[in-house]
N, C-alpha and C positions, 0 to 999 in steps of 0.2 A: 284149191279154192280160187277162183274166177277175182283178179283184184280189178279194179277201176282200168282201163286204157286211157294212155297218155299219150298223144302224138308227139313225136318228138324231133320230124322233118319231113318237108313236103314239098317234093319235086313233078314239076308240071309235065303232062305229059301231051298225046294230042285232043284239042278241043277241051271238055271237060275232065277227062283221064287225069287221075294224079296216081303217085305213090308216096305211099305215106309211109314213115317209119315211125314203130311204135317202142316204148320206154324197155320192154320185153325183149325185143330184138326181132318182132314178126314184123314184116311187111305187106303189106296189101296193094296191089292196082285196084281202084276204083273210081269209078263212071259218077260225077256225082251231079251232072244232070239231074236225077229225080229226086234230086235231096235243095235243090233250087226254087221253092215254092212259095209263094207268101209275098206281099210287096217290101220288104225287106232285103230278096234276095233277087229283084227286080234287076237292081243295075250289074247283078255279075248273069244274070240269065242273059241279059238283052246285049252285054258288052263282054267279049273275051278278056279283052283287055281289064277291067274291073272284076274279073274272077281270079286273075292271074297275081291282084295286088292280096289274094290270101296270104296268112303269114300263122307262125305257131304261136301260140300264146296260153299259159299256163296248161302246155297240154290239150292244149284244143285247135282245131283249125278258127281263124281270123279274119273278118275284114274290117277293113278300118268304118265302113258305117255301122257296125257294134254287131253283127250277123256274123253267128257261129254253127258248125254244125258236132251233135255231140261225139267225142270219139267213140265210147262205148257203141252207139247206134252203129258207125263205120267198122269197129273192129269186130262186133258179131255178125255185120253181114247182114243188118236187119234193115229193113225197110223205113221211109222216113217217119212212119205213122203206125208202127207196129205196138200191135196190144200190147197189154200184159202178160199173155198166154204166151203169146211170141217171145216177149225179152226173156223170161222163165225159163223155158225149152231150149234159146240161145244161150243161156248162162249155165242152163243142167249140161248141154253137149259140149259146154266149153270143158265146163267142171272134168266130164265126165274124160276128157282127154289125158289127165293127169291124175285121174286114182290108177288103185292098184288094185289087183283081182285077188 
């Protein structure tokens, strides 16, 4: 069963590129350019430097002007704006990696 993802360390990598390490022990590279939208996430879009001050925080990526992005969305792989249809079918294929036939 598909539990909650926790980020649990986050190493920069180039431009927007991070890898994240999760509570599970998966890792992911992700682009998180298109997860950067909104006037909140203004000053890490327009500033490397101001993306770079991300930090982990009860399990979630951080910035210090209160702008998070969710890990669930980052650990399924889901887009920033993804339905319900989407998170569903992200969570059944999750699931589905860990039953047994």
């Amino acid at each position: 069963m598909y539990e909650p993802a926790e980020i649990t360390q986050i190493t920069f990598l180039d431009g927007f590129h991070v890898q994240l390490n999760f509570i599970n022990g998966a890792t992911r590279e992700i682009d998180l350019e298109p997860y950067l939208h909104g006037p909140i996430f203004e000053p890490m879009r327009t500033e490397l430097a101001a993306f770079q001050e991300a930090t982990v925080t009860d399990g979630t990526i951080t910035w210090p002007n209160g702008a998070d992005i969710d890990p669930d969305v980052l650990y399924l792989g889901l887009q920033p704006n993804a339905s319900e249809e989407e998170w569903q079918a992200a969570v059944a294929a999750e699931n589905a990696k860990y039953s047994v036939s």
